[in-house]
C-alpha positions in Angstrom: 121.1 33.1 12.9 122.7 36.1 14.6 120.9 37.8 17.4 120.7 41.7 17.1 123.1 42.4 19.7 125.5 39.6 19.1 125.8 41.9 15.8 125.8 44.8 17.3 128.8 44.1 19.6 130.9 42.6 16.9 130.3 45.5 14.6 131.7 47.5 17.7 135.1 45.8 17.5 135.5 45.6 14.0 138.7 47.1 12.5 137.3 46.5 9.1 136.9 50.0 7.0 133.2 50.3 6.4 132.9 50.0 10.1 135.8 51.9 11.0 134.3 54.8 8.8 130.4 53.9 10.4 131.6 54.9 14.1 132.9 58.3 12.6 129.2 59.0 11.7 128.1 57.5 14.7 130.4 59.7 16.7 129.7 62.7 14.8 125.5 62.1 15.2 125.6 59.9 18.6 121.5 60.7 18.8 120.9 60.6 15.2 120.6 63.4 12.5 118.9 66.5 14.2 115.2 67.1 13.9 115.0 63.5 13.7 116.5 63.1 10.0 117.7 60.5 8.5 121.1 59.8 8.0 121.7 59.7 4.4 124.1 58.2 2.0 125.1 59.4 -0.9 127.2 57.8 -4.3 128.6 59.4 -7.2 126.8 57.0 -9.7 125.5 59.4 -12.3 124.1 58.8 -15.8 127.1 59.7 -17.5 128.5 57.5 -19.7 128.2 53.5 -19.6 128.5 51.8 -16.6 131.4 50.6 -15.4 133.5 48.6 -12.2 134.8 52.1 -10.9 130.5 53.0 -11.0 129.7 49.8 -9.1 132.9 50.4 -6.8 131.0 54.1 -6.0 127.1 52.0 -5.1 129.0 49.0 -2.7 131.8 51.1 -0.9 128.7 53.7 0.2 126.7 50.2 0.5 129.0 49.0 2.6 129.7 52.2 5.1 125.2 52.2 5.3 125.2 48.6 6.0 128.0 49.2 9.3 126.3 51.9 10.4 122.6 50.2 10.1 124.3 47.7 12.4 125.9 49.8 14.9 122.6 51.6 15.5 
């Protein structure tokens, strides 16, 4: 098993998008949201219709950016 900062300082030097996208946020909110909020993340999944790949596509790529930033911070 991975150690936290072994993680950590991979997730730093990843060129991968999700993380690429994650350091933006982190950047834009370097000590967290203010007032101590948390950062959120939001899809475009609505109940609309049936489900479909381009509605799972939405869920992981905002999946995917939470997940980078959860391990940058």
């Amino acid at each position: 098993m991975t150690d936290p900062q072994t993680l950590r300082d991979a997730a730093l030097e990843s060129k991968a998008w999700p993380f690429e996208e994650a350091r933006k946020l982190v950047k834009r909110y370097p000590q967290g949201k203010p007032g101590g909020e948390a950062v959120l993340f939001e899809t475009g999944y609505g109940p609309s219709g049936l489900p479909h790949i381009g509605t799972f596509n939405e869920v992981l790529r905002t999946t995917m950016v939470r997940r980078a930033y959860e391990a940058l911070t």
